[in-house]
C-alpha positions as CSV (number, residue, x, y, z in Angstrom):
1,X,69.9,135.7,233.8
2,X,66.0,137.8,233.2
3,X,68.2,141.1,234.4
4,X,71.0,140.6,231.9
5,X,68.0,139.1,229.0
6,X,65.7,142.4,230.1
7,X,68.5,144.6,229.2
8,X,69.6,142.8,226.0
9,X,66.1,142.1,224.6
10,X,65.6,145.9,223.7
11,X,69.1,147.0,222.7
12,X,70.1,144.2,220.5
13,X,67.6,144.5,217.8
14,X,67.3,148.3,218.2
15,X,71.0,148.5,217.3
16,X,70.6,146.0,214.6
17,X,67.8,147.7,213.3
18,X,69.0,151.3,213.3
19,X,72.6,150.3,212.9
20,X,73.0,152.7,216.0
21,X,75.0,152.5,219.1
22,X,73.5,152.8,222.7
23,X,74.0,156.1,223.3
24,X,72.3,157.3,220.1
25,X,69.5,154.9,220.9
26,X,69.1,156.0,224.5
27,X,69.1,159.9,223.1
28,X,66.6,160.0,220.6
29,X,62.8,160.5,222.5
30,X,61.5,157.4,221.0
31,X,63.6,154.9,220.6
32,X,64.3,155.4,223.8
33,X,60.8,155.0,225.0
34,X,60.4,151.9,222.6
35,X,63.6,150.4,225.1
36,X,61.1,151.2,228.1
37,X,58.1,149.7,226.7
38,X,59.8,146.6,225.6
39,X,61.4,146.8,229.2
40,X,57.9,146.9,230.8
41,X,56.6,144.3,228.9
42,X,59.7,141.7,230.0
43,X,59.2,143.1,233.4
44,X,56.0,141.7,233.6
45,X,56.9,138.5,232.1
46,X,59.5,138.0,234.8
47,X,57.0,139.1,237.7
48,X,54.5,136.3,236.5
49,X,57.4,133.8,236.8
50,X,58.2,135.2,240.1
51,X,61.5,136.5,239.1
52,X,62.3,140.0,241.3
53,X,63.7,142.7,239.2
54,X,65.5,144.8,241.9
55,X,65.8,147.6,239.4
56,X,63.6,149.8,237.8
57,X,63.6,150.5,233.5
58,X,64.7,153.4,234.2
59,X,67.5,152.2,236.4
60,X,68.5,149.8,233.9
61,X,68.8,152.6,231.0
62,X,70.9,154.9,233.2
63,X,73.6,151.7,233.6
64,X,73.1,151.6,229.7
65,X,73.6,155.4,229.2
66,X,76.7,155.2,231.4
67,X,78.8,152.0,228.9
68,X,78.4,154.9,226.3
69,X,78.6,154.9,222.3
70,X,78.9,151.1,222.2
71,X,77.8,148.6,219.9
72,X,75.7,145.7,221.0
73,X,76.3,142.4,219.9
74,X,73.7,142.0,217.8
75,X,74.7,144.9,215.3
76,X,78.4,143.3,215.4
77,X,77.0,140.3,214.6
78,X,74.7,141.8,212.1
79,X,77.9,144.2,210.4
80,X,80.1,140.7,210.7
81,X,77.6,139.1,208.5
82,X,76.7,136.5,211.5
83,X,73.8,134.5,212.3
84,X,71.7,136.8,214.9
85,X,70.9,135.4,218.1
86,X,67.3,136.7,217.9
87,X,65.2,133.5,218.9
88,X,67.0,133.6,222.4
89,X,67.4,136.9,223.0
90,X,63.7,138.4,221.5
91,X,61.5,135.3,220.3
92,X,61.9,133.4,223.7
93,X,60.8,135.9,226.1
94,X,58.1,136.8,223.8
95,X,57.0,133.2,223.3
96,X,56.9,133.0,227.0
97,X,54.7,136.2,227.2
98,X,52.2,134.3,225.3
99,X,52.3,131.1,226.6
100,X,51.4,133.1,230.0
101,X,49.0,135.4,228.3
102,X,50.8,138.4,228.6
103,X,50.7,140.9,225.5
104,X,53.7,142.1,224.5
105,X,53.1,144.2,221.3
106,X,56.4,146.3,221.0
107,X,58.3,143.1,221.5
108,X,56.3,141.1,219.2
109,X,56.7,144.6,216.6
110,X,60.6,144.6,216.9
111,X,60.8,140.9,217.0
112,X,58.9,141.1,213.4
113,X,61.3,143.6,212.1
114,X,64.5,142.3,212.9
115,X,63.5,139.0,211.6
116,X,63.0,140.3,208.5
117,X,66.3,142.6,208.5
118,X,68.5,139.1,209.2
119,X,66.2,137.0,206.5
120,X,66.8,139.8,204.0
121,X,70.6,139.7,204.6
122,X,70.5,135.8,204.8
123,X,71.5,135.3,208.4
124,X,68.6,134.3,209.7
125,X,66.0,131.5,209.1
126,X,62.6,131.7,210.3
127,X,59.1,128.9,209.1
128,X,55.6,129.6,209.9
129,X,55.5,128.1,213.8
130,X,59.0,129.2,214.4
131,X,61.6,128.5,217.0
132,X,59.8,126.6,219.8
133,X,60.7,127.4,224.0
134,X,59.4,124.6,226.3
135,X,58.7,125.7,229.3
136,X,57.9,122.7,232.1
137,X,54.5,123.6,233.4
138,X,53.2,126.3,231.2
């Protein structure tokens, strides 16, 4: 589940904030190093809970690179006019990353944007405090 959430975390709001498709994303210098850095900050959210990786960022970019020009499910959500998935694809893992201490500032930057591109368009709803992740033990 972190391998398929590692890859999605990046891509999703990218693409819904850029309205591009991977390939574009994973073409252009940096937004391509904004995926890694988001990447490398999950990575090390899932190595504190123990969870293994098997792949490296950019192993996980090349599998992207290779689906092609396709758009993520977030920006067809987004072009569909329907609610975004944000909290569990972007606000959870970075709510876990705090909770364990962790900075994650790109993911914490893109989370901040895209919540305001959904708000804007009315297909998101976000309060002070926000969406909450309980965690047993942390």
């Amino acid at each position: 589940m972190w391998l398929k959430l590692w890859g999605n975390m990046n891509m999703n709001p990218i693409s819904a904030l850029t309205g591009s498709t991977a390939d574009v994303i994973l073409d252009d210098s940096l937004t391509v190093e904004l995926v890694r850095s988001i990447m490398e900050e999950a990575g090390a959210v899932g190595g504190a809970l123990g969870i293994e990786m098997g792949m490296t960022a950019a192993g996980r970019i090349a599998v992207t690179r290779e689906l092609g020009a396709f758009k993520t499910s977030m920006l067809q959500d987004l072009e569909g006019r329907r609610p975004l998935e944000i909290d569990a694809i972007l606000a959870a893992p970075c709510e876990i990353g705090d909770r364990l201490g962790i900075p994650m500032p790109f993911s914490r930057a893109v989370l901040g944007l895209v919540r305001q591109r959904a708000m804007n368009l009315g297909l998101y709803e976000y309060e002070d405090g926000g969406p909450s992740v309980k965690l047993p033990g942390v």
